[in-house]
C-alpha positions as CSV (number, residue, x, y, z in Angstrom):
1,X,80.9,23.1,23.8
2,X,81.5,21.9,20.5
3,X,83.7,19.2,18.1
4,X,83.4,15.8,19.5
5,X,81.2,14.5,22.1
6,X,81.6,10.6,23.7
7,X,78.9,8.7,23.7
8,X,77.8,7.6,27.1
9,X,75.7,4.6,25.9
10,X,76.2,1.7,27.9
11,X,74.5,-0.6,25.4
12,X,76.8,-3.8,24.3
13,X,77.3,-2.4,20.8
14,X,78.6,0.7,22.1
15,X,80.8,-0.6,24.3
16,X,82.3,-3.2,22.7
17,X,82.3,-1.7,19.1
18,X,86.6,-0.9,18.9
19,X,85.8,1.7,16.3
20,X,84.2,3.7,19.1
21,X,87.1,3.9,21.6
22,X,90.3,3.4,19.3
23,X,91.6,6.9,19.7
24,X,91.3,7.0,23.3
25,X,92.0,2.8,23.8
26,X,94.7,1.8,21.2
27,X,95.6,-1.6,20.4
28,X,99.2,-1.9,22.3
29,X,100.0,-5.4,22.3
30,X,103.4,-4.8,23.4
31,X,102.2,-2.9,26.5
32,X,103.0,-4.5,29.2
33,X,99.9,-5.8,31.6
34,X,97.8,-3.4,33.9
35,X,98.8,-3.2,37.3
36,X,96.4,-1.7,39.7
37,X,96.6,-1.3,43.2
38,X,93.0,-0.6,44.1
39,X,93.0,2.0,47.8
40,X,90.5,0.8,50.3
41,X,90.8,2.9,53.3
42,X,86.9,2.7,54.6
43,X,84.1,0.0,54.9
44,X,82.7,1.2,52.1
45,X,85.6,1.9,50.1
46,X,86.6,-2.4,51.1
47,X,83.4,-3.4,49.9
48,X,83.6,-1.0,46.5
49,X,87.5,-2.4,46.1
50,X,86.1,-6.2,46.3
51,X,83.6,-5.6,43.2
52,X,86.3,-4.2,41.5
53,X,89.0,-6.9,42.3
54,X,86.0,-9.2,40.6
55,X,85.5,-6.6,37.9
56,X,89.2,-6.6,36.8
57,X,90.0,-10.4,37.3
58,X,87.1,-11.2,34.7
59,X,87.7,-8.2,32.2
60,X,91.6,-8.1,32.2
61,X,92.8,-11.7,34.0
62,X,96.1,-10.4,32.6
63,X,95.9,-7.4,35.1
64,X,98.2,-7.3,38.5
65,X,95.7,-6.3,41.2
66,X,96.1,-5.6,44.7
67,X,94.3,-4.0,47.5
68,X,95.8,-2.2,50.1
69,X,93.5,-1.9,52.9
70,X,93.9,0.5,56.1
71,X,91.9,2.5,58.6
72,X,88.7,1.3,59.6
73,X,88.3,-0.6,56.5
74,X,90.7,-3.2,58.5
75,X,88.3,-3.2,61.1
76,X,85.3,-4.1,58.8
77,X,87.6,-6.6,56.9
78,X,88.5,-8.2,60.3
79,X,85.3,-8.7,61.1
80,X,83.1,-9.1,58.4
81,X,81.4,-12.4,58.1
82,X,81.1,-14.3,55.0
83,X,78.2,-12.4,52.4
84,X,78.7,-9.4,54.1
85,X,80.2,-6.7,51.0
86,X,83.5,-6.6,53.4
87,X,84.1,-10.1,53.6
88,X,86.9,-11.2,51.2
89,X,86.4,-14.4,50.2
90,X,90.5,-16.6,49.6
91,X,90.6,-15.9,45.8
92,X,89.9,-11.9,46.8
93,X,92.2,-11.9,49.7
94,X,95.1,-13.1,47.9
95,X,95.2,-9.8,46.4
96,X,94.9,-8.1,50.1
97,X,97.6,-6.1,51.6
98,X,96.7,-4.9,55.3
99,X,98.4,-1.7,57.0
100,X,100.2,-3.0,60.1
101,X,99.9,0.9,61.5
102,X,95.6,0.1,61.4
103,X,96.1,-3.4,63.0
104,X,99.1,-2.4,65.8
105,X,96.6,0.7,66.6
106,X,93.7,-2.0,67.0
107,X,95.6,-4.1,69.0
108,X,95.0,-6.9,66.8
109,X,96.6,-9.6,64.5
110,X,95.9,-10.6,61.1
111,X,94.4,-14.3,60.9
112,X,96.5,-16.6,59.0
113,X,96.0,-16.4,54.6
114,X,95.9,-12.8,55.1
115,X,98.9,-10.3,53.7
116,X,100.6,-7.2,56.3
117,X,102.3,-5.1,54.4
118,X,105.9,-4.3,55.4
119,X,105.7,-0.9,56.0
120,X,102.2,1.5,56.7
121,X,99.5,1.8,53.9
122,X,100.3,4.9,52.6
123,X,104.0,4.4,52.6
124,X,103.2,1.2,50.2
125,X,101.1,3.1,48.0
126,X,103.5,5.6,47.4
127,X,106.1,3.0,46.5
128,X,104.1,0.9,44.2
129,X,103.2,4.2,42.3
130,X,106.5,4.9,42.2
131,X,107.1,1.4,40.8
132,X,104.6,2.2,38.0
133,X,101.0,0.8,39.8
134,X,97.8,2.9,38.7
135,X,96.4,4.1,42.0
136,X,92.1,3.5,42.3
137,X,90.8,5.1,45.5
138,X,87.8,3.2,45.8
């Protein structure tokens, strides 16, 4: 393959020099801010989606976040206890939106601080990508 090659350093200097990245990132202060609605369908995927939420809130507090959790992820949310990489601690679950389809097929409620979505998981993330959200599957 030739012409240009990215470095894939991940040595501070290389990732924070601008002059590295400007083609690909441009300045755009008149952008408007990020908004990412992060896809956490499995346990794994919830746990994934929480280090994310963290990554994003301290790298881009600017950035609309949200999670929309469903399938057995809900489960594992549900019942994860606190330290576990499903638990969601308030700060994280503020950005949580649960599938009612996951929780009426578990025969279960959500505990109170925690978000259901209006209408199923997928339905919601096709309308907030329609509404201009960057899907994550995480």
């Amino acid at each position: 393959m030739t012409g240009t090659t990215m470095s894939t350093s991940r040595s501070p200097a290389a990732s924070t020099s601008s002059n590295d990245w400007s083609d690909l990132f441009p300045a755009r202060p008149d952008a408007p801010p990020l908004r990412i609605v992060l896809h956490a369908p499995t346990p794994g995927a919830l746990a994934r989606a929480r280090s994310n939420l963290a990554n994003l809130r301290q790298d881009r507090p600017g950035a609309e976040v949200r999670i929309v959790i469903n399938g057995p992820a809900v489960e594992a949310l549900l019942d994860a206890a606190p330290g576990t990489p499903q638990h969601l601690d308030a700060a994280a679950l503020a950005h949580a939106l649960v599938c009612p389809n996951t929780l009426r097929k578990l025969g279960r409620e959500a505990p109170a601080g925690m978000r259901v979505l209006p209408q199923g998981g997928i339905e919601s993330l096709a309308l907030l990508q329609q509404s201009a959200w960057c899907y994550v599957r995480c």
